[in-house]
C-alpha positions in Angstrom: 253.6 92.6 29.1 254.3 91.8 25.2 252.4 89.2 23.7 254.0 86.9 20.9 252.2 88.7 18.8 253.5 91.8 19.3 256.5 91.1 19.7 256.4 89.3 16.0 255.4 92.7 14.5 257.9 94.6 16.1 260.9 92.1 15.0 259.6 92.5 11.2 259.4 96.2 11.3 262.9 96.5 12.8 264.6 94.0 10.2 265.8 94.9 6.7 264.2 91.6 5.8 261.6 89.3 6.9 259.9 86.2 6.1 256.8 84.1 6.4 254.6 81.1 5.5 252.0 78.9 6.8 253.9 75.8 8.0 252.6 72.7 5.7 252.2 69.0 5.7 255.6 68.9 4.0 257.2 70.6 7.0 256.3 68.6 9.7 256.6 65.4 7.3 253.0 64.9 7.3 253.1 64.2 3.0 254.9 61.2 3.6 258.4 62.9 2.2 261.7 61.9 4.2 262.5 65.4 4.1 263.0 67.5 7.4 262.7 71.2 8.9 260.6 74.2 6.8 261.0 73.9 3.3 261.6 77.9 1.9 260.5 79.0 -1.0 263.5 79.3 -3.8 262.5 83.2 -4.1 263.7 83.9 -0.5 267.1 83.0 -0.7 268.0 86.4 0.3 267.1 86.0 3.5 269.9 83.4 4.7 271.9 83.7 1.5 274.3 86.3 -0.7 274.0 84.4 -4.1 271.2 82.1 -5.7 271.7 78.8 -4.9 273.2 76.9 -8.1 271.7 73.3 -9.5 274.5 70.7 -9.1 275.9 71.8 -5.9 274.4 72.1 -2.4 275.5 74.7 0.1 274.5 75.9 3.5 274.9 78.3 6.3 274.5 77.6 9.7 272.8 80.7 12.0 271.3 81.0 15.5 267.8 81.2 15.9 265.5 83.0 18.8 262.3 81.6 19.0 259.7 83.1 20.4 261.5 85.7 22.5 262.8 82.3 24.7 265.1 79.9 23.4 267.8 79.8 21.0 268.3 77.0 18.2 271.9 76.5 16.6 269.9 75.5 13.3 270.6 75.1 9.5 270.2 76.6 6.4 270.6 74.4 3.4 270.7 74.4 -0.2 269.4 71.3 -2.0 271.3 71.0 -5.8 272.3 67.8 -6.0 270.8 65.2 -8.2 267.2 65.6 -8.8 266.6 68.0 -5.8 266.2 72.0 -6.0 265.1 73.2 -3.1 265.7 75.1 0.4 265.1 74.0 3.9 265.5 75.3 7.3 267.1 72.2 9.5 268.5 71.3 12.7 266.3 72.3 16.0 267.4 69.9 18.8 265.1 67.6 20.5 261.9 68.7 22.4 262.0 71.5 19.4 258.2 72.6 19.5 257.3 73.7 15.9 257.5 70.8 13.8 254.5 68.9 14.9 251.7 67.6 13.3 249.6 70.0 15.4 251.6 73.2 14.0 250.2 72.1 10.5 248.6 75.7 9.3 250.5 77.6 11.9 252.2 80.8 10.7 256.3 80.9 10.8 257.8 84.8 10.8 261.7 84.5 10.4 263.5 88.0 10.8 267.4 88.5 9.7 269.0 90.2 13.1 272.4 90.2 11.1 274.4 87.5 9.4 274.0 84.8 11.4 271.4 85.8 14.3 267.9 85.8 13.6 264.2 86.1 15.4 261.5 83.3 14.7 258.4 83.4 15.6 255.1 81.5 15.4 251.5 82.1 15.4 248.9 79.5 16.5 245.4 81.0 16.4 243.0 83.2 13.7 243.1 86.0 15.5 246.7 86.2 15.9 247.5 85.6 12.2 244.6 88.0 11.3 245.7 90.7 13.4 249.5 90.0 11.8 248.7 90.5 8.6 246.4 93.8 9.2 249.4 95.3 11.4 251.7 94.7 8.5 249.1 95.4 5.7 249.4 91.4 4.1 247.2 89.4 2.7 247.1 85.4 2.8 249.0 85.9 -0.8 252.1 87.6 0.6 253.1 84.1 3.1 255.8 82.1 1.6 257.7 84.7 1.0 259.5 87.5 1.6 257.6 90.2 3.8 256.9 93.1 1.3 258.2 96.5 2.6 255.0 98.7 3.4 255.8 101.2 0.9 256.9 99.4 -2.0 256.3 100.8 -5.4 254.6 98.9 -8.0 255.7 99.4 -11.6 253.2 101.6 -13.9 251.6 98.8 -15.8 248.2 98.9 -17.0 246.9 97.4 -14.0 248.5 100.3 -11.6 247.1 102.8 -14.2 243.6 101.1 -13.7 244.2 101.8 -10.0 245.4 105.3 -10.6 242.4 106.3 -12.7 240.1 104.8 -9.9 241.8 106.5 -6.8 241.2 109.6 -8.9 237.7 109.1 -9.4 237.0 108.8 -5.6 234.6 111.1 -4.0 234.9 109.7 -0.5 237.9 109.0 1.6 237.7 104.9 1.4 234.9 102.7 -1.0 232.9 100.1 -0.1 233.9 96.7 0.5 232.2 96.2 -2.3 233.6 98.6 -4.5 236.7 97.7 -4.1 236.3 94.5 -4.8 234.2 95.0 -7.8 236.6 98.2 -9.0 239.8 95.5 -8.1 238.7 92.9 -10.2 237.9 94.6 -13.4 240.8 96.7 -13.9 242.7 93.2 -13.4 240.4 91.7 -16.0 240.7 94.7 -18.5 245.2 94.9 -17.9 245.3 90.9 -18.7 242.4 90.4 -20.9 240.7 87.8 -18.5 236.9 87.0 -19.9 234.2 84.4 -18.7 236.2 81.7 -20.9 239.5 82.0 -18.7 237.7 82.3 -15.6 235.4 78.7 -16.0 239.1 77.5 -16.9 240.3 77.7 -13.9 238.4 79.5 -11.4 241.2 78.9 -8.9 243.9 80.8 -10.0 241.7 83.9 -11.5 239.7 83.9 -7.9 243.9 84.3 -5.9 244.5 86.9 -8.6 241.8 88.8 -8.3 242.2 89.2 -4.3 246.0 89.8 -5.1 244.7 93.1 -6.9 241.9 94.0 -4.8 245.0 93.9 -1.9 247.6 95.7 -4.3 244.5 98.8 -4.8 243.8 98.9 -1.0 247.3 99.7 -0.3 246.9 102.6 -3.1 244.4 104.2 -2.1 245.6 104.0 1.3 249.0 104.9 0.7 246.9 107.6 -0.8 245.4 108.7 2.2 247.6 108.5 4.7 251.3 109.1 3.4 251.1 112.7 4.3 249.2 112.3 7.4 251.8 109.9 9.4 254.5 112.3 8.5 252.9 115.2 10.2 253.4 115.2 14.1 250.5 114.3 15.9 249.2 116.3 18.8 248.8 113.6 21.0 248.9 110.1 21.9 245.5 109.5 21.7 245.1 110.9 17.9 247.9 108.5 17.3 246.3 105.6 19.0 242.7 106.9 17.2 244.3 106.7 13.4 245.8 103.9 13.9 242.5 101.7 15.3 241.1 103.4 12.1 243.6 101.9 10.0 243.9 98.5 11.4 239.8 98.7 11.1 239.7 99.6 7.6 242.5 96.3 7.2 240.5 93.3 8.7 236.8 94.6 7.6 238.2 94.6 4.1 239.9 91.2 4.6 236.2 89.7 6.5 234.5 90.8 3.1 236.5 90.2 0.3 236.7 86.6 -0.4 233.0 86.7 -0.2 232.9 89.3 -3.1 235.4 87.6 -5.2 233.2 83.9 -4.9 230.2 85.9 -5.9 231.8 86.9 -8.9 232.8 83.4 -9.3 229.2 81.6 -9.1 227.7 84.6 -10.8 230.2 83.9 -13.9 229.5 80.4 -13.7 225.8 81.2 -13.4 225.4 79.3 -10.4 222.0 79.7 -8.5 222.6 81.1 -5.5 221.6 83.5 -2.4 224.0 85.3 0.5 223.9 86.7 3.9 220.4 85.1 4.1 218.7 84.6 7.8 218.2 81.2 8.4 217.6 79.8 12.4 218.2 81.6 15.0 218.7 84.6 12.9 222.2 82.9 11.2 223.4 84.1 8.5 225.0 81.7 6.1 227.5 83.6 3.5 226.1 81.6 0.8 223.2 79.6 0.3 222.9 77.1 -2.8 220.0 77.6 -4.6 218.6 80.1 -2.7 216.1 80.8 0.7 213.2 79.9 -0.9 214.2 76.5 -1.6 214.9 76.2 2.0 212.2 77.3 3.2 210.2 74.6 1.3 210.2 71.5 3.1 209.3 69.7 0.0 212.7 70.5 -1.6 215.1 68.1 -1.8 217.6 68.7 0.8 220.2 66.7 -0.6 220.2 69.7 -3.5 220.5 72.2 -0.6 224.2 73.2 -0.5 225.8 75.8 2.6 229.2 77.6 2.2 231.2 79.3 4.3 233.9 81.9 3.8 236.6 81.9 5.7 240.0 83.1 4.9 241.7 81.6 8.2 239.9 78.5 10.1 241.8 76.8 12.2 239.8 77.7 15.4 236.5 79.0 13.9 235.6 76.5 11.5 233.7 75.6 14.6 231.1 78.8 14.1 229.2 77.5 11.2 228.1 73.7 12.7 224.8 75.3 13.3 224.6 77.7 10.2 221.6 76.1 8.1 219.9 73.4 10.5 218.4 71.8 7.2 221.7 71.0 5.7 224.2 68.4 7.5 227.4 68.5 5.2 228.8 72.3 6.0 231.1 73.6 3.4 234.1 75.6 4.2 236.2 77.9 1.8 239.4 78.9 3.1 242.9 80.6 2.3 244.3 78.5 4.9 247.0 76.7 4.0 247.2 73.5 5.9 245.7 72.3 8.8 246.9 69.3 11.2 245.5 65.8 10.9 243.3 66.0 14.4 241.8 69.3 13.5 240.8 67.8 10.0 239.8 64.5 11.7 237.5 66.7 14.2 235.9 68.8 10.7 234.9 65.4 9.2 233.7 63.8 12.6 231.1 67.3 12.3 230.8 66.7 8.6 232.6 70.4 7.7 234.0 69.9 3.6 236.9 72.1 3.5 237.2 73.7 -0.3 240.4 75.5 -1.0 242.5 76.9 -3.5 244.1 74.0 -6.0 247.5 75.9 -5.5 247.0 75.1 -1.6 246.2 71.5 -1.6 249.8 70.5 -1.8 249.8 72.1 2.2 247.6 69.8 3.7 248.2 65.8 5.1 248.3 63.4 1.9 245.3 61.1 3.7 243.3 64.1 3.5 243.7 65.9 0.0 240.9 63.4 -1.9 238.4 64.7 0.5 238.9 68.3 0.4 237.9 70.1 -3.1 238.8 72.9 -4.7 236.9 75.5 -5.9 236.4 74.5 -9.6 235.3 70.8 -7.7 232.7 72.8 -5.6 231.4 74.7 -9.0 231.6 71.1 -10.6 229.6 70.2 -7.4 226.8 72.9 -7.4 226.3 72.7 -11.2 225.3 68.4 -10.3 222.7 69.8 -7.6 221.2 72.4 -9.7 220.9 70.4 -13.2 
């Protein structure tokens, strides 16, 4: 039987043009707007529409949606021009419609385009099942609110693509590191835009998104690369088929697990930032990062209250839950995550076990308003480790 899951991938790879995003706050009304249904980002108007929307008129487009493989919507498509609004939004679900509840906050919406006015929706509740999308589609956490990129899509030969090029060329062995890549990713970035240690204390949150934008942009290269003439050779049997492809998806989520860890390294290391990772606490745990570093919790004459514990975690909404007993000595867990959004009980339940969630800046707007004081960003945490360390 076809899971949900499945059946999501196979509707994106069978439409000419597919969508997705993390629902938010603002969705489900949880900001405290007036506003209804899934707000769509203004560069995916192809996806209901033939032409731009235009400021000072609103237009809209009504289609039929199947959710889930089950039931069928008559819903809305709307364009917002009028007045002081600019905006999209998907409307009009009927009562009992079971996506646009505060629980669904952090859930991931797929929308594929059947034909004019039919379409497929589908959504995913749980880490594994948004993990496991995005590895079967080759997407990062960067590619949601938008329009799903085709799997072969060529990149223009900028300086950054040329860094890439020169890299792939340089290879000795069929796939780098983790750590390579990361590393190799996020200096050919920094050398095509010119990013130094100045730009990067400046806003640590937008250089860290960019950086994992281009360490997913040179994965796809090199795999690309690698496999482009191999899947368009016939394969012997349905076992090699089944055996490449387990490789693939592999490669996919272990590069995924690893990354943001790399990337907030770089971060702390930049901001010179004492700090330790993967070290074995109790029980033989492994905390990603320890702040300032083992030795310092080993002492039980160090302050604890300048003992810091992070977590890296690019989707949490279920396993947030495996780092309560990461680093006995240390009760306030932190938490860094690509999630964008998560629903007022599950944040309620993270405080109640005294887990600090530390995103992104540019996801904050995604998360309940009674909530956003008490999560930081990542230039908050940095401001936050530097006060411990002084």
């Amino acid at each position: 039987m076809e899971t949900i899951l499945t059946k999501a991938i196979q509707s994106v790879q069978q439409s000419k043009i597919a969508f997705s995003k993390f629902i938010t706050a603002n969705d489900t009304g949880a900001t405290g707007g007036h506003q209804s249904g899934f707000h769509i980002h203004k560069l995916s108007w192809k996806l209901f529409f033939d032409k731009e929307g235009q400021k000072g008129t609103n237009k809209d487009k009504y289609i039929t949606i199947k959710w889930q493989d089950d039931f069928t919507t008559s819903s809305r498509f709307i364009y917002y021009g009028v007045g002081t609004r600019n905006e999209y939004r998907l409307t009009r679900f009927g009562k009992g419609f079971p996506f646009l509840h505060d629980e669904n906050i952090g859930d991931l919406l797929i929308l594929c385009k059947k034909d004019d006015d039919y379409y497929e929706g589908y959504v995913l509740q749980t880490d594994e099942e948004i993990e496991e999308f995005f590895a079967a589609l080759n997407l990062s956490s960067n590619d949601t609110n938008g329009i799903i990129p085709q799997q072969f899509e060529e990149k223009e030969e900028d300086n950054l693509m040329l860094c890439f090029s020169t890299f792939l060329k340089s290879l000795k062995v069929e796939f780098p590191t983790t750590y390579d890549l990361a590393t190799n990713a996020r200096n050919c970035y920094n050398g095509a835009y010119k990013i130094n240690s100045n730009i990067i204390k400046s806003n640590p949150d937008r250089e860290i998104l960019n950086w994992l934008d281009a360490e997913f942009q040179l994965f796809k290269t090199i795999e690309n690369d690698r496999y482009n003439q191999r899947i368009k050779t016939p394969f012997k049997s349905v076992e090699e088929l089944v055996e490449l492809a387990n490789t693939i998806l592999n490669r996919r989520k272990s590069r995924a697990g690893k990354s943001l860890e790399h990337h907030l390294a770089e971060i702390f290391k930049t901001f010179e930032l004492k700090f330790a990772s993967q070290i074995i606490t109790e029980d033989n745990k492994k905390p990603d990062f320890l702040f300032p570093n083992v030795e310092a919790y080993n002492n039980p004459k160090f302050n604890s209250k300048k003992l810091v514990v992070l977590a890296a975690k690019t989707t949490c909404k279920d396993r947030w839950r495996q780092i309560l007993n990461e680093a006995d000595r240390i009760k306030t867990k932190h938490l860094f995550t690509l999630q964008q959004g998560i629903s007022k009980n599950q944040l309620d339940e993270m405080y109640k076990y005294n887990v600090c969630l530390v995103v992104p800046d540019k996801y904050l707007a995604s998360f309940p308003k009674e909530f956003k004081d008490r999560i930081l960003t990542l230039n908050g945490f940095v401001s936050f480790i530097q006060a411990t360390q002084k």
